[in-house]
C-alpha positions as a Markdown table, in Angstrom:
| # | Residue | x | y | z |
|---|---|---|---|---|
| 1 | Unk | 29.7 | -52.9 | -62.3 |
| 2 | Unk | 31.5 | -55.2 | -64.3 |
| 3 | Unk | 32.0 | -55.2 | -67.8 |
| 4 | Unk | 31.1 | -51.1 | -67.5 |
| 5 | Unk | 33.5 | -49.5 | -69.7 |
| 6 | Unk | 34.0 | -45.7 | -68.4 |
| 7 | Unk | 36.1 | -43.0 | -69.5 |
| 8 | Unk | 37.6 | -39.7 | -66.9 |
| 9 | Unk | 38.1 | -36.6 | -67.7 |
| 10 | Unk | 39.1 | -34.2 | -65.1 |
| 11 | Unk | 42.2 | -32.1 | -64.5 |
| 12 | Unk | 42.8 | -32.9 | -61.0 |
| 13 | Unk | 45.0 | -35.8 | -61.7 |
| 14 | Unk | 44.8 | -36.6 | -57.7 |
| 15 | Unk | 41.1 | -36.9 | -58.5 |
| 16 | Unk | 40.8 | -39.2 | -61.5 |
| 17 | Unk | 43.3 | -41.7 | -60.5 |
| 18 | Unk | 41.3 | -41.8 | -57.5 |
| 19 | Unk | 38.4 | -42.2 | -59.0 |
| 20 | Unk | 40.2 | -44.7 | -62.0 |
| 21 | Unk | 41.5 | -47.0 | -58.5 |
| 22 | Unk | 37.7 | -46.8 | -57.1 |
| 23 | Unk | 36.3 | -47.9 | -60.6 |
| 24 | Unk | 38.9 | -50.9 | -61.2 |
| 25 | Unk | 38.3 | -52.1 | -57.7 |
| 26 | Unk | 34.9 | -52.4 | -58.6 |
| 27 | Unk | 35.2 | -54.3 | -61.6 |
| 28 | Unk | 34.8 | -51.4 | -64.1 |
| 29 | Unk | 37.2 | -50.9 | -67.0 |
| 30 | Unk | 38.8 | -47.8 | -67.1 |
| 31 | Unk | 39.8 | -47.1 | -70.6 |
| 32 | Unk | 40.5 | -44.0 | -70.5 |
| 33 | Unk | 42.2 | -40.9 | -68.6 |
| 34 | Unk | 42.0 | -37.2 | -70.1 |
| 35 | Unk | 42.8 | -34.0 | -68.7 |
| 36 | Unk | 40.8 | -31.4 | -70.8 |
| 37 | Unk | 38.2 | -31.4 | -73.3 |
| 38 | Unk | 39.4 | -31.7 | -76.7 |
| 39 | Unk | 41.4 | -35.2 | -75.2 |
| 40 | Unk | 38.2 | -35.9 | -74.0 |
| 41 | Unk | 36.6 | -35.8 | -77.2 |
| 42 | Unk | 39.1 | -37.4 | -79.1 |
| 43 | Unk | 39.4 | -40.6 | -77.0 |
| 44 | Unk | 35.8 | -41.2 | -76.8 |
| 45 | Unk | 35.6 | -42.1 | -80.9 |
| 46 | Unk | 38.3 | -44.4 | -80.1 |
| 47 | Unk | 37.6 | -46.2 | -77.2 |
| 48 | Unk | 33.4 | -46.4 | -77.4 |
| 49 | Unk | 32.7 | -46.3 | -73.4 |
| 50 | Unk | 29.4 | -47.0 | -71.8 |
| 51 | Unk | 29.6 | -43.8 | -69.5 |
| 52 | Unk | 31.4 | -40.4 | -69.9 |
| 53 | Unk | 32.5 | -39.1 | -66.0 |
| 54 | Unk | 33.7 | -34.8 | -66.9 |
| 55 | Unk | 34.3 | -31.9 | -64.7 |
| 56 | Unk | 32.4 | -29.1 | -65.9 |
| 57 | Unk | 35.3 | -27.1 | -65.4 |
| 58 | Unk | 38.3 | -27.7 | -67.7 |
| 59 | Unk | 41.6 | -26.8 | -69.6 |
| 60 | Unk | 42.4 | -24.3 | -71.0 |
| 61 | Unk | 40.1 | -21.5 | -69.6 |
| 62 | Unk | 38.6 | -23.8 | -66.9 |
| 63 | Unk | 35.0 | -22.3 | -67.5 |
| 64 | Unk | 32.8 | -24.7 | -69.6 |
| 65 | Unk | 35.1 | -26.8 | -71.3 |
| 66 | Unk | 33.6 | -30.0 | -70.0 |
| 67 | Unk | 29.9 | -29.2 | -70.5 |
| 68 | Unk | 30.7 | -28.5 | -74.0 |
| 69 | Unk | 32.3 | -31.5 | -75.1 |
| 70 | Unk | 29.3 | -33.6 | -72.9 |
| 71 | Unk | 26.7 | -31.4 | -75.2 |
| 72 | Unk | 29.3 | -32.6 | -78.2 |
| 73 | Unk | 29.4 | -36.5 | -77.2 |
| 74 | Unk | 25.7 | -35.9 | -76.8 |
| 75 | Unk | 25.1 | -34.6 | -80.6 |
| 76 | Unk | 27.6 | -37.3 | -81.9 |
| 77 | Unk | 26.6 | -40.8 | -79.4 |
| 78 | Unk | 23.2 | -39.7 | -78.0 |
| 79 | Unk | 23.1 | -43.3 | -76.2 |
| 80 | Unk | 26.2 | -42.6 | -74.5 |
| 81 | Unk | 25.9 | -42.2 | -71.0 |
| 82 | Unk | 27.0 | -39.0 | -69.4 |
| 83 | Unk | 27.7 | -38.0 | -65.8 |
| 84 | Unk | 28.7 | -34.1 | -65.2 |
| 85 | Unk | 30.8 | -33.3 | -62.2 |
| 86 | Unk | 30.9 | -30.1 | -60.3 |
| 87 | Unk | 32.5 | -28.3 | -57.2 |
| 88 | Unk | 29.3 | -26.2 | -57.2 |
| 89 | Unk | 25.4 | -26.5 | -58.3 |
| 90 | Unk | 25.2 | -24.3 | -61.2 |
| 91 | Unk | 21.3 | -24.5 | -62.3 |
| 92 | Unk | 21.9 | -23.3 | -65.6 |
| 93 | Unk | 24.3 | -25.5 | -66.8 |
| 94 | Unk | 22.9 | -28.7 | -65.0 |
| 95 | Unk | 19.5 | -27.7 | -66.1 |
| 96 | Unk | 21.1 | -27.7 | -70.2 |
| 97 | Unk | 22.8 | -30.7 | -69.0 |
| 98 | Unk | 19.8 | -32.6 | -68.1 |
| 99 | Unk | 17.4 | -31.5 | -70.9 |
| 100 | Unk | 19.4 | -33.6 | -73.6 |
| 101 | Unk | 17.6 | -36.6 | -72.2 |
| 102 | Unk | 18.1 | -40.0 | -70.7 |
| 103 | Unk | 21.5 | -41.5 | -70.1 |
| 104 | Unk | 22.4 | -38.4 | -68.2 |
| 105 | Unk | 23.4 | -37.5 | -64.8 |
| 106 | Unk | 24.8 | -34.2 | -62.5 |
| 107 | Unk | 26.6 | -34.7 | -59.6 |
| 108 | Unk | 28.9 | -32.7 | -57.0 |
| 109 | Unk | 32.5 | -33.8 | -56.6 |
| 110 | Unk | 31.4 | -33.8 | -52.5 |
| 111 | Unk | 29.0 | -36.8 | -53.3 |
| 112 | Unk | 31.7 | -38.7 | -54.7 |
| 113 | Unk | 33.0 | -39.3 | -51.2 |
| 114 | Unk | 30.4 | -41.8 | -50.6 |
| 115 | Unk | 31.6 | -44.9 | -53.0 |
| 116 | Unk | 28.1 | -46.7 | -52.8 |
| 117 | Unk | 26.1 | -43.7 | -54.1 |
| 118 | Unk | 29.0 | -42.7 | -56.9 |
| 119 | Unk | 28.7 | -46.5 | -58.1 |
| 120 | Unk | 24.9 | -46.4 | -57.9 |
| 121 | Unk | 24.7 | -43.1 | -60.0 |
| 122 | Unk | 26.9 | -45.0 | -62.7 |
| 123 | Unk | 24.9 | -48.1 | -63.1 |
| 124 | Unk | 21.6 | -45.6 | -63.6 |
| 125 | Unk | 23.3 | -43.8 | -66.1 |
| 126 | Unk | 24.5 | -46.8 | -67.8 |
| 127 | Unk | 20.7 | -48.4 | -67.7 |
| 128 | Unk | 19.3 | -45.3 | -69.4 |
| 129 | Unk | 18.6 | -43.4 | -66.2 |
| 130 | Unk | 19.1 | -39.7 | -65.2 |
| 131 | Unk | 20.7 | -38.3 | -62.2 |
| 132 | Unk | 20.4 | -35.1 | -60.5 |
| 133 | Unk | 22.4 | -34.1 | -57.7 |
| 134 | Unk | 20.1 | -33.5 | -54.3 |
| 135 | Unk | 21.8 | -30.2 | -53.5 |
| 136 | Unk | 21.0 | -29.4 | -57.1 |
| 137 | Unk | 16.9 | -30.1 | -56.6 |
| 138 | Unk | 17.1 | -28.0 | -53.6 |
| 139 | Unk | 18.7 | -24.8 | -55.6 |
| 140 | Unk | 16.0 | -25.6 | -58.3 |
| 141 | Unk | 13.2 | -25.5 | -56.1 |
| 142 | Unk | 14.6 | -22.0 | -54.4 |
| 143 | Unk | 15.3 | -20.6 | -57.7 |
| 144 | Unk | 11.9 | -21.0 | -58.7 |
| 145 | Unk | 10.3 | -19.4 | -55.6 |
| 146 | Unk | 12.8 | -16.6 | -55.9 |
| 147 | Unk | 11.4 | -16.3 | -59.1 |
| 148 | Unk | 7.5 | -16.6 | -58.7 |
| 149 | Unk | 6.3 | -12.6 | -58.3 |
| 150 | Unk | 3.0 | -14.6 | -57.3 |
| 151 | Unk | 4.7 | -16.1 | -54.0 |
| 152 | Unk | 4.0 | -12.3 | -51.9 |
| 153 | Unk | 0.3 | -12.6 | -52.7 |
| 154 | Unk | -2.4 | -14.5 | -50.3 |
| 155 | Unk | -4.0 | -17.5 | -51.4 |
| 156 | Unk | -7.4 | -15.2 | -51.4 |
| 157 | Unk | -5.2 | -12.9 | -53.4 |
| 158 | Unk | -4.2 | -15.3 | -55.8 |
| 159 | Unk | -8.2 | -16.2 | -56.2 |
| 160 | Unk | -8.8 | -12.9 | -56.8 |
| 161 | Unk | -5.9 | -12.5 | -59.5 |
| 162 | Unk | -7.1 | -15.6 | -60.9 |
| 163 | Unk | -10.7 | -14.4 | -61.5 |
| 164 | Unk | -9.6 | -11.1 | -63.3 |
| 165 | Unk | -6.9 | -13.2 | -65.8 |
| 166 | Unk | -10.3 | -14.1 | -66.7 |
| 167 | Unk | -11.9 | -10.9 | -67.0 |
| 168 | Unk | -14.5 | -10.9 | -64.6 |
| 169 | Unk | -15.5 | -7.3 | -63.2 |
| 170 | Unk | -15.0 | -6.9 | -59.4 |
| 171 | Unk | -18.9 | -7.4 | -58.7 |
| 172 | Unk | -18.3 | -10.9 | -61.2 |
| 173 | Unk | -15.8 | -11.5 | -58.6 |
| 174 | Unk | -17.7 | -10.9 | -55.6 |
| 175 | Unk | -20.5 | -13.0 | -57.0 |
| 176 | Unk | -18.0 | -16.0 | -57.4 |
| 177 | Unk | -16.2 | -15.8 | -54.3 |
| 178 | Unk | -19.4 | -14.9 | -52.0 |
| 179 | Unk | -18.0 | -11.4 | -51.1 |
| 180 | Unk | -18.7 | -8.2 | -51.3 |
| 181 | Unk | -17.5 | -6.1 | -54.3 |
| 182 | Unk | -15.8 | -3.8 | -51.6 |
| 183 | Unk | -13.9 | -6.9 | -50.4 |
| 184 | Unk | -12.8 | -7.5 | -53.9 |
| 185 | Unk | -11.8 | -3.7 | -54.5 |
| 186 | Unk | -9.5 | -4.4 | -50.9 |
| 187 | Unk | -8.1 | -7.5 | -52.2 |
| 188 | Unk | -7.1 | -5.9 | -55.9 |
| 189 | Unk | -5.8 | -2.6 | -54.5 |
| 190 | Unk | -3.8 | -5.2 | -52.1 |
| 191 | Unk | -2.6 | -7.2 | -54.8 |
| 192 | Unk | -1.4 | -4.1 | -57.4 |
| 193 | Unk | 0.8 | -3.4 | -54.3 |
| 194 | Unk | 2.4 | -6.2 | -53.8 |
| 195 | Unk | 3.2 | -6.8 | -57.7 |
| 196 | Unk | 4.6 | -3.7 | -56.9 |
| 197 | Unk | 2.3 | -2.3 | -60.2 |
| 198 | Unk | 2.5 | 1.9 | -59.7 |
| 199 | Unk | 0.0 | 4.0 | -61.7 |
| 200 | Unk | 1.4 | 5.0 | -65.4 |
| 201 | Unk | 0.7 | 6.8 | -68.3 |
| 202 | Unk | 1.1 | 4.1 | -70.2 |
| 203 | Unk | 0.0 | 0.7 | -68.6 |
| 204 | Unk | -3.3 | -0.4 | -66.5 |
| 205 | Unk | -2.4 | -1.6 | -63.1 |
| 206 | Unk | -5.1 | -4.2 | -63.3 |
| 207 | Unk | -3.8 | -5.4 | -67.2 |
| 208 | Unk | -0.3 | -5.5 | -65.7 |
| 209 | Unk | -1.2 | -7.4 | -63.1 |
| 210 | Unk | -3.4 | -10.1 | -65.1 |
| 211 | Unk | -0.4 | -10.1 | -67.6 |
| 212 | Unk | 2.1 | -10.9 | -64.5 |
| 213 | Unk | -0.5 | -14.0 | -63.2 |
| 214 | Unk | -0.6 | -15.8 | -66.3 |
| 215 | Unk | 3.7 | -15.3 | -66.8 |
| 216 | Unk | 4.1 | -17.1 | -63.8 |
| 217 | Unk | 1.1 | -19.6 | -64.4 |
């Protein structure tokens, strides 16, 4: 850690001298202390540090203050080293966070309890590494099953689905999945129901359906 010049910017003062005391005890240079955002990106100019450490939350409407002026230090220092904190995984905003490159880093305030990890995380971001918080992958991964309309199908199902994306006719797909075309006919009339795909006027259940598979693909 030493010789790693880092700058704080939180409004919890409690919480950044804490975190200033933890840093100089391990041989960091702390040079320097902010309280909102637009401090934040005036001292940065000045003082050059290797990593940026931000709430997300921030002075004076405490909603994305602190993202904003990481996306800002981003645009202006793109090898600056940036490390997001957060009371709460907010996908969205980490996954904006994390798709300005290397250098980067998202972490919850809870995980700054344990000192060896905090350092750790530091020295990655300094090196050119990225960081995501583990409670962070786990609301990722359940986001993207919540949001796969594939996930209520079978895996025969998804076969099926598969096989009509590319417009084989249900005896096409019987002949490629050794089955009987009645089989298939089960299997679609099984699948249009669990897309949830009711008969319209205006739309084909099966074209719907095929249009669904390769949205999610």
């Amino acid at each position: 850690m030493a010789d790693l010049r880092v700058v704080l910017a939180d409004d919890d003062v409690l919480l950044r001298e804490g975190l200033a005391s933890l840093l100089q005890r391990s041989g960091c240079a702390v040079v320097g202390q902010v309280g909102d955002a637009q401090q934040l990106l005036d001292v940065v100019p000045q003082v050059m540090p290797d990593v940026v450490v931000t709430d997300i939350r921030m002075p004076p409407g405490q909603s994305t203050e602190g993202l904003q002026a990481a996306r800002t230090i981003r645009q202006e220092f793109p090898g600056m080293g940036i490390l997001v904190l957060s009371a709460h995984a907010e996908v969205e905003h980490a996954m904006e966070l994390l798709a300005s490159g290397r250098s980067i880093g998202y972490l919850l305030k809870s995980r700054v309890r344990d000192v060896g990890e905090f350092l750790e995380t530091l020295q990655r971001i300094a090196r050119g590494g990225s960081v995501v918080d583990p409670a962070l992958v786990q609301e990722l991964v359940a986001a993207r099953r919540r949001a796969d309309p594939l996930d209520v199908l079978s895996a025969r199902e998804r076969d099926v689905l598969e096989l009509m994306a590319e417009g084989r006719s249900n005896a096409g797909i019987g002949r490629r999945l050794c089955v009987t075309e009645g089989t298939v006919e089960k299997h679609v009339r099984s699948i249009l129901a669990k897309l949830n795909l009711p008969e319209t006027d205006d739309d084909h259940r099966r074209v719907r359906a095929v249009i669904t598979f390769l949205e999610a693909r």
